[in-house]
N, C-alpha and C positions, 0 to 999 in steps of 0.2 A: 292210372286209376285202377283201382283192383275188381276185381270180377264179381257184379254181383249175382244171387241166385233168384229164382221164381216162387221156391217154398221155403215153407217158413215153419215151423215146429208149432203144433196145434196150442202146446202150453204160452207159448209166444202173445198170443192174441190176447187171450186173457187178462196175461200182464201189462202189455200196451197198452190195451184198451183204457187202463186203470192210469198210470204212468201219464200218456197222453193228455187225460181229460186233466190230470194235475199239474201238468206241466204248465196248459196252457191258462188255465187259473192263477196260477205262479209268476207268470209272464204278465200279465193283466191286472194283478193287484198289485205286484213290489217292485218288478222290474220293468220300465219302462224300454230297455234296451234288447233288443230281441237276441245279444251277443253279449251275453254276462261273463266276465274274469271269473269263472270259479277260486272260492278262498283256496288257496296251495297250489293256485298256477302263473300267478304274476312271475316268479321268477323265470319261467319257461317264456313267459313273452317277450320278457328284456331281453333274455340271453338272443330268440331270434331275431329279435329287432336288430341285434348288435352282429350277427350272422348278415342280416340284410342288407346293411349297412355302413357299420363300421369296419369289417373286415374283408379283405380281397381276396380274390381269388390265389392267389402268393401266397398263402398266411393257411398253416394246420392248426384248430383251435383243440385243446386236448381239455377237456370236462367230464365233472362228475354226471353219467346220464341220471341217477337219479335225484341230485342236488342240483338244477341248472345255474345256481346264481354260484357254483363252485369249476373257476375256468381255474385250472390248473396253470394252464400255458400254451402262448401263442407261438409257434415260429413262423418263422421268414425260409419259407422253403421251394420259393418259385414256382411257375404255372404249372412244371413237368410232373409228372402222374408220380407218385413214392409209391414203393412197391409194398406190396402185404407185409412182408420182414420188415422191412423200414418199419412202418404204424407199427406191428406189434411190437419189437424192440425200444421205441420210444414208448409205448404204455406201460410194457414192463419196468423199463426205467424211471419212470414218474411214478408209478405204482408202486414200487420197491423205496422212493424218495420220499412219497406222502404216507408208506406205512398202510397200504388198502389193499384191497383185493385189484388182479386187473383188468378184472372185469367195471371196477368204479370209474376206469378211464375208457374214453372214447374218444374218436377224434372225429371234426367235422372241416371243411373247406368253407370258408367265406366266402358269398356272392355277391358283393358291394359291386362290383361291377356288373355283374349280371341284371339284379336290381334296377339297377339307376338306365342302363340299356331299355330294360324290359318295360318301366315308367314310360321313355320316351316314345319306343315304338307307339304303345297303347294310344296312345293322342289320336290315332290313326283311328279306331273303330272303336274305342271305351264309349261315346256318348252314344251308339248305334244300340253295344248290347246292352249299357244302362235302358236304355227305351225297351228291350226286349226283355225284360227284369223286372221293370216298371208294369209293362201288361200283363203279366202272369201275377203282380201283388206280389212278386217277392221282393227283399231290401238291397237296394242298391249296394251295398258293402260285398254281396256275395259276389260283383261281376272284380271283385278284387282276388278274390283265390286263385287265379292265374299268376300273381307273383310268387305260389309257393309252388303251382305246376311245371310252368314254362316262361315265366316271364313275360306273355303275352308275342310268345315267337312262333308264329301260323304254323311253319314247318317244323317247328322241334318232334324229336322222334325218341323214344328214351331207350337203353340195349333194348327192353322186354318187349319190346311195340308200341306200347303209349304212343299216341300221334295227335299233334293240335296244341292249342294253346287249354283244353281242356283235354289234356294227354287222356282221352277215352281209350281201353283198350277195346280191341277189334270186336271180342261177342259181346261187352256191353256197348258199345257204341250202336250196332247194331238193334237193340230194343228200343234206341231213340232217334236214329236217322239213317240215313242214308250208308252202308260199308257195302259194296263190293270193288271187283277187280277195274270198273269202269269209272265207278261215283266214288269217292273215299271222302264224305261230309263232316270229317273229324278235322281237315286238312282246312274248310272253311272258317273264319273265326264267330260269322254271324249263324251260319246254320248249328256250328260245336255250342253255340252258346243258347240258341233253343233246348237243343239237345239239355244242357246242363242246365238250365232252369229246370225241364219234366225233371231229371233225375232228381234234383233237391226240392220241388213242390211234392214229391212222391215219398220222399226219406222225412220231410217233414209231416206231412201226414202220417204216415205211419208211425214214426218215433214219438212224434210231439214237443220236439225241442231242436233248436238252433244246434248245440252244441254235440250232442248225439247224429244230427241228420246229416252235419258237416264232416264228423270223424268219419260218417260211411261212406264218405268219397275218396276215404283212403281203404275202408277196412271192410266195407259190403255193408247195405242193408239187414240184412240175413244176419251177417255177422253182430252187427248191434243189436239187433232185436235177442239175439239170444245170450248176451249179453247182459242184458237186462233183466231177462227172464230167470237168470240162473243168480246173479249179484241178488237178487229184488230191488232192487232201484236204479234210479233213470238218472241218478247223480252221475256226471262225468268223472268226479275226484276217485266216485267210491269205484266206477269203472276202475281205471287207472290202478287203484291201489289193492283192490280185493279180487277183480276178473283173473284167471287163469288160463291160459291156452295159447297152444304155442304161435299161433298167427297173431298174439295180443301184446306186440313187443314194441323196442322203441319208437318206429314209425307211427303207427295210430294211435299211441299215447298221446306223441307230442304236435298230432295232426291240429288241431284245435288250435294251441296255442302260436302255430304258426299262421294261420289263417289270420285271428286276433294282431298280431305284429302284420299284417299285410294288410289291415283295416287300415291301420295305424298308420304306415307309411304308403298306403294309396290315397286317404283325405290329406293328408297334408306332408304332398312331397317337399314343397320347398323346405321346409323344417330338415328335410333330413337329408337334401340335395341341392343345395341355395343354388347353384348355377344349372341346375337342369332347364330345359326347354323342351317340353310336349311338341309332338310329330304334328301339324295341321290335321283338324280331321277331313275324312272324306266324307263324301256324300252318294250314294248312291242308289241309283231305282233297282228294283227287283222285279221280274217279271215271272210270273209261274206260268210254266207250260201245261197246259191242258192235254195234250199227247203227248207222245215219245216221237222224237221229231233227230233228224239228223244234225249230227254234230256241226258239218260244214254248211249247213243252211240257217242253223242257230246263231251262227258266226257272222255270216253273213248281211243278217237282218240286225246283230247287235251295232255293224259300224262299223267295231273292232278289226283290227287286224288280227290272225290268229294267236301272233303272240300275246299281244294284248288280253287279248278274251280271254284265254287261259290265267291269266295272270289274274285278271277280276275273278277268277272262277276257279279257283286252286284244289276245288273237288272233283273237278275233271281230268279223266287221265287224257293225255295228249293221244291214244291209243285210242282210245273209244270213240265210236263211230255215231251213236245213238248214245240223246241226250233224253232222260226217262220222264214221260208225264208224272207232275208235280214240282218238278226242280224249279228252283226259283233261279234266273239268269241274272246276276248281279254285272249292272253298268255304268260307268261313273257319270255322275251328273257336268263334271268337268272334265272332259275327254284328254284336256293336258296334266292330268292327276297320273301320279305314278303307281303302276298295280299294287295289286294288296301284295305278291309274290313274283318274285321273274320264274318263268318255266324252265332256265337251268337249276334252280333251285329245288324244284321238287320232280325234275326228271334228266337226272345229270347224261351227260354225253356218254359215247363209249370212250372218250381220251380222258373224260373228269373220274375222278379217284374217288370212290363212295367214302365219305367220313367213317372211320371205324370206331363202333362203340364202346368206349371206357368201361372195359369189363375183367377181370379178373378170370382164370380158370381154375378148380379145384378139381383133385382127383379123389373119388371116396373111399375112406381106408377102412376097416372091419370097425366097427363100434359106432360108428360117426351115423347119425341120421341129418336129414333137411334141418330137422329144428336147431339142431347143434352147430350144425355149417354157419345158418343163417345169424345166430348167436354171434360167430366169431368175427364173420362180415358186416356185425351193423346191417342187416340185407333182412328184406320181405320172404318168407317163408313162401308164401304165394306166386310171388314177380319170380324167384326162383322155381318153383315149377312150370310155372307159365313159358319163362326163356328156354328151358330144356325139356318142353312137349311131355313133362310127367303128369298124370293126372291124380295121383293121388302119392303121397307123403311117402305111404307104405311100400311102393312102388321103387322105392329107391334100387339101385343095385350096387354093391362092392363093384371098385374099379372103373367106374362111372366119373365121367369128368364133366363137373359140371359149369356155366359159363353164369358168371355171377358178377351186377353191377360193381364196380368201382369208385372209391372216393375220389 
């Protein structure tokens, strides 16, 4: 999730304020659904639904990013990672066959298996943070955008740090729960998902619309807001089509329309996985501490054994001594339930091999900036700086090797 800011450009308000009040009038006379297909983005829903779905992880899908219902071509190229020359040589190759620029081609990895995984885990705590979606009045359909995050995998962790099934990164995580070196509250699914309820009661306030408030879970508040301000309108398409700026590229274009295909196949998996089977859910009490109280006497009063506990509590590092007033102690109401996590899982041994992140390296050559990098990678302008500790674009340097997510 990208980094949102605290200010907001004074002309901003103004515009919202206007935007907002229309929106939600808009919403209230003609559309009944608080998640409209904007006209000129259905094709972008298919195409993910059919990423979602129909296609595996094996499978390179090569498409026009700005035409999505134009799939050039699918191969059969196995699970193993293709290297940058690979992709670019097969675009150029298609590009040079369909007569385009080859920049009209791009390539994407199908998650049909990831999907259809991240559906069943869910079974496990979906009706818990649907109840936590419910009390804040927001729509159940948003506790679905973890199929386009992490597929509802507690521990996913993405190169740039994203952590949780609401891959929060660490300083916005931080304005809505619990990040440090003891507590990591992003690695919980029920506390991440408070968490991401404020974030989009807050983006919806402020924007005034479903489809604005959702793209700034990929692209910032702040980002939107000014957005809007500089477009004059609060349309998503005209976003898309007339916004300029280099952070405003294929990722939170097509952020929206992914969400929409993860509405779509979270109300009705069978339809798109006739033999799937949902995880049993759990049940579990929560108990908030009143003090800060110690780790081993927390434990002790849960039942748990410590592996146990941790495992119900996957915001706890195994290292922390002190459990902090206010934390909620999560304990299954069925003591033969299996944890929400095992604790080799989010604190591997010194014999276990830390999974390495599918990441690409770039070295910077005179001419090349962030935006241009990010251009060639299909990659975040932002996630990009963020993975390589730069804080501003300009900041770049010649001979700079930079570590940049991977298809």
């Amino acid at each position: 999730m990208k980094q949102t800011r605290r200010w907001l450009l004074a002309s901003c308000f103004c515009v919202l304020a206007l935007t907002a009040t229309r929106a939600h009038a808009q919403d209230q006379a003609s559309n009944p659904s608080p998640f409209p297909v904007p006209a000129g983005l259905e094709p972008a829903v298919q195409f993910w639904k059919k990423i979602f779905t129909e296609y595996g992880y094996a499978q390179l899908v090569y498409f026009d990013p700005l035409d999505l219902s134009n799939i050039y071509e699918v191969q059969d190229v196995g699970e193993g990672n293709r290297t940058e020359q690979y992709i670019n040589a097969e675009r150029a190759r298609i590009a040079a066959a369909r007569g385009v620029d080859v920049e009209r081609v791009k390539a994407q990895r199908g998650v049909k298996e990831r999907t259809a995984a991240g559906l069943k885990r869910s079974g496990r705590y979906i009706a818990h943070i649907q109840e936590i979606f419910r009390r804040q009045d927001l729509p159940i359909e948003l506790t679905y955008l973890p199929i386009v995050e992490s597929s509802y995998e507690v521990n996913a962790r993405s190169s740039v740090g994203a952590l949780g099934i609401w891959q929060f990164m660490p300083r916005t995580g931080r304005e809505y729960m619990r990040v440090s070196r003891g507590v990591d509250e992003r690695r919980d699914p029920y506390e991440s998902s408070r968490a991401a309820a404020a974030y989009l009661k807050q983006a919806y306030d402020l924007l005034g619309s479903w489809p604005l408030a959702i793209t700034s879970y990929n692209f910032g508040q702040a980002g939107m807001a000014r957005a809007v301000a500089e477009v004059g309108s609060d349309d998503l398409m005209d976003l898309i089509q007339k916004y300029q700026h280099p952070y405003w590229g294929f990722a939170p274009k097509q952020f929206y329309a992914e969400f929409l295909a993860a509405v779509e196949i979270g109300t009705n998996p069978k339809k798109y996985f006739p033999e799937l089977e949902l995880d049993a859910p759990v049940e579990i009490k929560e108990i908030e501490l009143r003090r800060a109280t110690p780790l081993l006497s927390v434990i002790k009063t849960s039942g748990l054994s410590r592996h146990e506990f941790l495992g119900w509590n996957p915001a706890l590092s195994s290292t922390a001594s002190v459990v902090p007033a206010g934390y909620r102690v999560k304990v299954p109401v069925d003591r033969s339930a299996e944890p929400l996590v095992t604790v080799a899982q989010l604190q591997p041994s010194a014999r276990q091999k830390k999974p390495q992140a599918q990441v690409v390296r770039h070295r910077v050559r005179p001419g090349e900036t962030v935006f241009v990098i990010a251009r060639r990678y299909g990659a975040s302008v932002q996630r990009i700086l963020e993975a390589n500790g730069i804080r501003k674009a300009h900041l770049l340097r010649i001979g700079t090797t930079l570590v940049i997510p991977k298809i």
